[in-house]
C-alpha positions as CSV (number, residue, x, y, z in Angstrom):
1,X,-79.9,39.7,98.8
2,X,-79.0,38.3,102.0
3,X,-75.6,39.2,103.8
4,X,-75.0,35.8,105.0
5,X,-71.7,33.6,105.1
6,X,-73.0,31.6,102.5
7,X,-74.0,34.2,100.0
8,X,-70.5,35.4,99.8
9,X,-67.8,34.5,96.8
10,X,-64.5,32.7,97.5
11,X,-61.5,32.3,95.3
12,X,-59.3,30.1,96.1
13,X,-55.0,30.7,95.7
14,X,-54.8,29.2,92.1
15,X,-57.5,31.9,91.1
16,X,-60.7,29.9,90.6
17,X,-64.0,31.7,92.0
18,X,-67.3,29.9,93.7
19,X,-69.9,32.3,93.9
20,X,-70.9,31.7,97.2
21,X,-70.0,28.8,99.7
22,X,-72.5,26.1,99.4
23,X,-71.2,22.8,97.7
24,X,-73.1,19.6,96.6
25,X,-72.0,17.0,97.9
26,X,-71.3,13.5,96.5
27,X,-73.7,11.1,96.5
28,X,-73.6,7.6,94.8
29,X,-76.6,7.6,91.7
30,X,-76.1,4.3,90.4
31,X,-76.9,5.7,86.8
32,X,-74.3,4.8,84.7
33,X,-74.1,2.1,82.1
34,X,-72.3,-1.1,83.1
35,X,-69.0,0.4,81.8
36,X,-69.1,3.3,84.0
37,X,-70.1,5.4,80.7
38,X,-72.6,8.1,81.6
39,X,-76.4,8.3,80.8
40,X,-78.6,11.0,79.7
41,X,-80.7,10.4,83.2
42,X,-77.1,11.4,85.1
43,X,-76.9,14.5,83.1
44,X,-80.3,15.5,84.2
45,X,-80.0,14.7,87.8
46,X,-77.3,16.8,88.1
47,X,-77.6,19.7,85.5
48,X,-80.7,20.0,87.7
49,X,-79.1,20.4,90.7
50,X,-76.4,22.7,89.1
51,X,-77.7,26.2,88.9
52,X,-77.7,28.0,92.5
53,X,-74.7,26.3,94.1
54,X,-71.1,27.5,93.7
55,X,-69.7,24.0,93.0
56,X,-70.8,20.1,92.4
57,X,-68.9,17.1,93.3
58,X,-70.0,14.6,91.6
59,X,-70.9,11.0,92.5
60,X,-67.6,8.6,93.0
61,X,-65.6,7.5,89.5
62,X,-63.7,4.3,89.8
63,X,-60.0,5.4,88.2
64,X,-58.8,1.4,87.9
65,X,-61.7,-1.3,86.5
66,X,-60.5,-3.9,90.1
67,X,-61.6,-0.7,91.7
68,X,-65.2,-0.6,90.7
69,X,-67.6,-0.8,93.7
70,X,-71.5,-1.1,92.3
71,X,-73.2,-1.3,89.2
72,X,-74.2,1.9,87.8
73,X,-70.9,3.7,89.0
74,X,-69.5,6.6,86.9
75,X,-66.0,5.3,85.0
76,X,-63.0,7.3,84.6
77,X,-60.4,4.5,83.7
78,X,-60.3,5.0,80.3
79,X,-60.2,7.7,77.7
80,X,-63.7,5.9,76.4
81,X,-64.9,7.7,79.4
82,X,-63.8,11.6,78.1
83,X,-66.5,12.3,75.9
84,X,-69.4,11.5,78.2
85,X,-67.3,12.9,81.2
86,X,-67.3,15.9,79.1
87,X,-71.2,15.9,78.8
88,X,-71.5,16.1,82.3
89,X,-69.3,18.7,82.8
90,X,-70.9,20.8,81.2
91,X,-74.5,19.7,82.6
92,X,-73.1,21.2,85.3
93,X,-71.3,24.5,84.6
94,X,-74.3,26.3,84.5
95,X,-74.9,29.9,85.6
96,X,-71.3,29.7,86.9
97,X,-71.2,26.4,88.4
98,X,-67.9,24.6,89.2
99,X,-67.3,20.7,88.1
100,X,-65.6,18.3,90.3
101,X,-64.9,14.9,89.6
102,X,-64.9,12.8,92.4
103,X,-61.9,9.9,91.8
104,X,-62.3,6.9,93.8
105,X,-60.8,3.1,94.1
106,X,-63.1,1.1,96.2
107,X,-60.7,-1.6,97.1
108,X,-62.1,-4.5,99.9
109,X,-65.4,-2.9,99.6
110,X,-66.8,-3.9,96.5
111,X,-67.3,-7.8,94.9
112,X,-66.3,-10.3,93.4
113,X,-69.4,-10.5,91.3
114,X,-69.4,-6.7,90.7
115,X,-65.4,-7.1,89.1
116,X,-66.4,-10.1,86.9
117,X,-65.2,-12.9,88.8
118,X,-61.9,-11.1,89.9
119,X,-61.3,-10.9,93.8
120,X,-61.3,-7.7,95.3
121,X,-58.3,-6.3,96.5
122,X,-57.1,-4.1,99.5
123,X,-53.5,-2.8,101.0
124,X,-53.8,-6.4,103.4
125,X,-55.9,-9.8,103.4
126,X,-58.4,-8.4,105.8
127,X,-62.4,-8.3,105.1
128,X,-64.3,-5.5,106.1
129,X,-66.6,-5.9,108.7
130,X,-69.8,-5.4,107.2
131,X,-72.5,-8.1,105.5
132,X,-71.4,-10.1,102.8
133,X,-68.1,-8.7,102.8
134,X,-65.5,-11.3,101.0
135,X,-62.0,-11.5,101.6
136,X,-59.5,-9.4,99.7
137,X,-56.2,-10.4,98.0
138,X,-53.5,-8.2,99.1
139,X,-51.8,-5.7,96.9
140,X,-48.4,-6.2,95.5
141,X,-46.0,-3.2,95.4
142,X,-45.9,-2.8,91.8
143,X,-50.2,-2.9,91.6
144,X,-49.6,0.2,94.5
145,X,-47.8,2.3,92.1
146,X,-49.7,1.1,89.1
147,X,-53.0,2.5,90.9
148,X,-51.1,5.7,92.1
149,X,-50.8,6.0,88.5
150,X,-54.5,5.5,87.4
151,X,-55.7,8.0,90.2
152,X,-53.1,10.8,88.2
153,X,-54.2,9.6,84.6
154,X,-57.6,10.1,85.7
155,X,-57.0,13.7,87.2
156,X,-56.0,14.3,83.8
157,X,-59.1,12.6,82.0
158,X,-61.1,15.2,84.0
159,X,-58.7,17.9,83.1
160,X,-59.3,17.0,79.7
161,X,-63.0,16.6,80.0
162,X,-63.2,20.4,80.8
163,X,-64.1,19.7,84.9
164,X,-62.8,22.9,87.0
165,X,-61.3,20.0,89.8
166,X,-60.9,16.8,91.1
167,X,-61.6,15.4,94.5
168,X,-59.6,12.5,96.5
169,X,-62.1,10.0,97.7
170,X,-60.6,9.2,101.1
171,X,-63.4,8.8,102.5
172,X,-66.1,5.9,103.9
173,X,-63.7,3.3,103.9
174,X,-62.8,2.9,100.3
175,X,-59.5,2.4,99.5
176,X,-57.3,5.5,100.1
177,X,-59.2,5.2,103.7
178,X,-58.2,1.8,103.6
179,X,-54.6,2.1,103.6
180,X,-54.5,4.9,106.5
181,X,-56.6,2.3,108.5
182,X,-55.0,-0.1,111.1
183,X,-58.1,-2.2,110.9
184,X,-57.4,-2.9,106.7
185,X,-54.0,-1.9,106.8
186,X,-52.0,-4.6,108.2
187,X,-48.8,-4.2,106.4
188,X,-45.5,-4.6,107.4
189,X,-43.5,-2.7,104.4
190,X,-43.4,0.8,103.6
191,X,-47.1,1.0,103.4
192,X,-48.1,-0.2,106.0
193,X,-47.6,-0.7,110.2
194,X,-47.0,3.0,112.1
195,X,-49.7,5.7,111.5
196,X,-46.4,7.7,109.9
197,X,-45.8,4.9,107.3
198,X,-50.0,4.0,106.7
199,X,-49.8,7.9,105.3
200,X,-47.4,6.7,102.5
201,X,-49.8,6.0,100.3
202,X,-51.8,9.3,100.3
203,X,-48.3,11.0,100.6
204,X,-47.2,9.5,97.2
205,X,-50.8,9.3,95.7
206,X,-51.4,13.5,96.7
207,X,-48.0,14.6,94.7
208,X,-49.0,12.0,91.6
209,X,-52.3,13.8,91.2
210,X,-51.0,17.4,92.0
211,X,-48.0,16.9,89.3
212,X,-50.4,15.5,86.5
213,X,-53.2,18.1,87.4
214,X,-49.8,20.8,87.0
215,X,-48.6,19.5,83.9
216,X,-52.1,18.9,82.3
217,X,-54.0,22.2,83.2
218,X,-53.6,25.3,81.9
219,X,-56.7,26.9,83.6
220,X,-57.3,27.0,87.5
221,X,-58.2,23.4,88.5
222,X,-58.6,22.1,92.0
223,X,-57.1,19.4,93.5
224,X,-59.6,18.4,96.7
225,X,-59.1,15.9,99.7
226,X,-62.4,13.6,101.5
227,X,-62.1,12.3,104.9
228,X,-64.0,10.6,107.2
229,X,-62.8,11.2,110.5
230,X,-63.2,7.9,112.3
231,X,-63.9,4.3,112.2
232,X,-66.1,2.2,114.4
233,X,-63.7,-1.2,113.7
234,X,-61.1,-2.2,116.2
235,X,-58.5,-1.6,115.6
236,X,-59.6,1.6,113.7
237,X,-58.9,5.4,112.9
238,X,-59.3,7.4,115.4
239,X,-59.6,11.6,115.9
240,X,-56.3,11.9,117.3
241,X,-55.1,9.8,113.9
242,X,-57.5,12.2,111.8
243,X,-56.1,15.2,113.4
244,X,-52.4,13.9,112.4
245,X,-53.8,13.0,109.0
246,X,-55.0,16.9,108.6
247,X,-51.6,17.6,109.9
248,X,-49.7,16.1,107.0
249,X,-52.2,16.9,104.0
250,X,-52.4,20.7,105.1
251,X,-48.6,20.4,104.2
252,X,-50.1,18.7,100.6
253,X,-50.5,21.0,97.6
254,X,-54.3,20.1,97.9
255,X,-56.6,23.2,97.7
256,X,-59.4,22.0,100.0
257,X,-60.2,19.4,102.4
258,X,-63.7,18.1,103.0
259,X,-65.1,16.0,106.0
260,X,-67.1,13.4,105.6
261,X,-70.3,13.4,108.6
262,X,-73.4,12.4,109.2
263,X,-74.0,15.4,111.1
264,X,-72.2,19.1,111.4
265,X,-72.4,19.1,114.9
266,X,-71.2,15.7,115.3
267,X,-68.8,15.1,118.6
268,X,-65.9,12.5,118.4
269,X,-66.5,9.1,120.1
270,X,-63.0,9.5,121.7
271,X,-63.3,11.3,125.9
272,X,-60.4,13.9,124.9
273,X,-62.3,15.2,122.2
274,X,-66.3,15.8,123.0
275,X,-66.0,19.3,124.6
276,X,-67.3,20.6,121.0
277,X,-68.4,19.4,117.5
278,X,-65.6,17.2,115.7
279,X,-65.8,19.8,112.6
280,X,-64.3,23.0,115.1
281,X,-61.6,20.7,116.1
282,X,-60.5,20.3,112.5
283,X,-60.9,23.7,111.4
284,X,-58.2,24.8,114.4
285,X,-56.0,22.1,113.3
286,X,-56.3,23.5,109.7
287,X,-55.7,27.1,110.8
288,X,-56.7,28.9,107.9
289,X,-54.1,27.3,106.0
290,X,-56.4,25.3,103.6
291,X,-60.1,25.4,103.0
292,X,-62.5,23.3,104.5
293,X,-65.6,21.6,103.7
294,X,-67.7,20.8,106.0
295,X,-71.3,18.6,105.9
296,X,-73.9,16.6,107.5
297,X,-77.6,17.0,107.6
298,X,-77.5,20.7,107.0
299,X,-82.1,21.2,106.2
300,X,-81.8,25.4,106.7
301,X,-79.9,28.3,106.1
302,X,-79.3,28.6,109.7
303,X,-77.6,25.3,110.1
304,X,-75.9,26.3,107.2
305,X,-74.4,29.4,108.9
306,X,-74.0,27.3,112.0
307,X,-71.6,25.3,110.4
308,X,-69.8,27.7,108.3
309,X,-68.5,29.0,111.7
310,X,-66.2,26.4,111.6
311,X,-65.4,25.7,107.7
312,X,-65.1,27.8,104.3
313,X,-67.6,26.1,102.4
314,X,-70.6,23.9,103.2
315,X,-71.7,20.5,101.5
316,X,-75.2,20.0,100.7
317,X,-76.9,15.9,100.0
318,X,-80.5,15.5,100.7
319,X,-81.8,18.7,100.6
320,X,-80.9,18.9,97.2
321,X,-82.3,15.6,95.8
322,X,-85.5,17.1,97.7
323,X,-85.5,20.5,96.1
324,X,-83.0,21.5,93.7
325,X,-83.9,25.2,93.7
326,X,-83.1,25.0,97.7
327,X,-80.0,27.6,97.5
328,X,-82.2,30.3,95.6
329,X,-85.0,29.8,98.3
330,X,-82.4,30.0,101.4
331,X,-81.0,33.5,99.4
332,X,-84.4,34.5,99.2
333,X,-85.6,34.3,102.7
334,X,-88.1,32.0,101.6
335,X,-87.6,29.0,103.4
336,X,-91.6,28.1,103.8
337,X,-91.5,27.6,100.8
338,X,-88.5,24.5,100.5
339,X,-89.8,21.1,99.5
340,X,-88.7,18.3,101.9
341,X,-91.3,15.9,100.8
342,X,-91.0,13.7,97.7
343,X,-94.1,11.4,96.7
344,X,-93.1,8.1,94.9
345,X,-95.0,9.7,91.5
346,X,-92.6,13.0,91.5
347,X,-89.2,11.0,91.6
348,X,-89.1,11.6,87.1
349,X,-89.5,15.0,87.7
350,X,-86.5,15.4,89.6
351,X,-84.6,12.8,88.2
352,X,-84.4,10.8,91.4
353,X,-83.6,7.1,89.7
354,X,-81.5,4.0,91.0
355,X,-79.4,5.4,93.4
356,X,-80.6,8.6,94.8
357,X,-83.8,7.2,95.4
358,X,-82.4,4.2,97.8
359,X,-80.4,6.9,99.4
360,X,-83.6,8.9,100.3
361,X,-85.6,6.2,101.5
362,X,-82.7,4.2,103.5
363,X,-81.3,7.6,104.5
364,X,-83.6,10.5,104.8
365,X,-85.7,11.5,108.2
366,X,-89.0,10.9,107.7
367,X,-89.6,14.9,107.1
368,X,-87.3,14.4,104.1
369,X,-89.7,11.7,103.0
């Protein structure tokens, strides 16, 4: 057995264990039914996958129905959603395998058609700039709190559903992002205008989910923040924002935070910050007092050490949809023998449908082809 970082065991304050420090990461699957209720094909995909790494996050669940981004999305708005929530949970807490849900409100970026006719909505009246975007209605302070609410009721669905944590979808513009962003975030209330007052919304929405998770769970259960740390809109977040943001949720009774990249050694667009990889300058900011997650086109066990210099745990995406039995074979020392290929006739046998499969081919390298 290897002696690596990413062989070793963590436990975190609250008492739950991974058994070493590699993490899948979420990726959208697009296997659902149409009302987010989940299908046996899900339950292979990621059962899998579930085996060799110490934890899963699973693929974004919309908490609130106006929040629901594609077809095919995993629900968690209702208590319909418990008992096939509670499936997958455990498809995935095998061989000592930790369950997180990921909970997610996609706000602007999602459409009209998608929500039945209804209009998409976002903290301001802003569209996003990307194709086929429509414009959103803005939020009203009482729909604020009412989806602050749906994000802690959901925390408790998965709570209920037997998951071992939940993570904050933050992330890739969706809307928690959206309200920290000056480019969607145009308010002139407390939500909205100074960097200080676009945090009140994950201020507020961090101690909903934390107190429900408290009063719900009577096992360890984590509580788990996703960021991305900038945007290419103007105006948009930028590092020094992201650093402030890492600031104020390391203060959070979260018990990890997780990064959002393309790459682990990714450098910030901004001058002040290219001397080194974007992910070291948010581990310093962090300063041991939280664990991080850290991600991005991580192919070997060396890039897997590489960027565990830097973070507790690493996040694994393609290389898992490529081979699930990667872990075992990085353990092993037998890297040769990893599969990075896939050939259109092998996606059934490793359940790579809808989804995963558009990922691979719009996303993946051609080696990972």
């Amino acid at each position: 057995m290897t002696n690596k970082k990413y062989a070793q065991s963590f436990t975190f304050k609250n008492g739950l264990t991974l058994k070493n420090r590699f993490v899948m990461a979420p990726m959208t699957t697009k296997m659902s039914f149409y009302d987010g209720v989940i299908t046996e094909d899900e339950k292979r995909y990621y059962h899998m996958r579930s085996k060799e790494v110490g934890a899963v996050i699973t693929a974004a669940a919309n908490v609130s129905e106006n929040g629901k981004g594609w077809e095919g999305e995993l629900g968690v708005y209702d208590d319909k959603h418990i008992a096939g929530l509670s499936d997958l949970a455990s498809s995935i807490k095998v061989n000592g395998t930790k369950a997180f849900l990921q909970l997610y409100h996609g706000g602007r970026i999602t459409q009209s058609s998608v929500l039945k006719g209804l209009q998409p909505v976002a903290p301001s009246s802003v569209k996003a700039l990307r194709p086929n975007s429509e414009v959103p209605r803005e939020l009203e302070e009482k729909e604020i709190y009412q989806i602050i609410d749906d994000y802690k009721e959901a925390a408790i669905r998965a709570v209920k559903a037997g998951f071992d944590g939940v993570e904050l979808h933050g992330a890739n513009t969706y809307l928690i992002q959206q309200f920290f962003s000056p480019h969607s975030n145009r308010r002139s209330d407390q939500w909205g205008g100074s960097m200080e007052k676009r945090f009140t919304f994950i201020d507020k929405l961090v101690d909903a989910v934390t107190a429900g998770v408290d009063e719900a769970a009577t096992e360890p259960f984590i509580v788990g923040y996703r960021f991305s740390p900038e945007e290419i809109e103007t105006p948009g977040i930028r590092f020094n924002e992201t650093l402030y943001l890492v600031e104020q949720l390391c203060q959070k009774p979260l018990d990890y935070l997780h990064v959002s990249l393309r790459n682990y050694s990714q450098v910030s667009e901004l001058d002040a910050y290219q001397d080194k990889p974007m992910v070291a300058y948010l581990n310093e900011q962090i300063d041991g007092r939280i664990p991080f997650i850290s991600v991005g086109d991580i192919r070997t066990g060396e890039d897997a050490e590489a960027a565990l210099k830097h973070s507790e745990f690493v996040a694994l995406g393609r290389v898992l949809l490529s081979d699930p039995n990667w872990v075992s074979k990085v353990m092993a020392e037998k890297e040769e023998m990893i599969r990075y290929n896939v050939a259109e006739e092998e996606r059934d046998v490793l359940a790579l449908t809808n989804g995963v499969w558009g990922f691979m081919q719009g996303m993946m390298p051609d080696r990972l082809r």
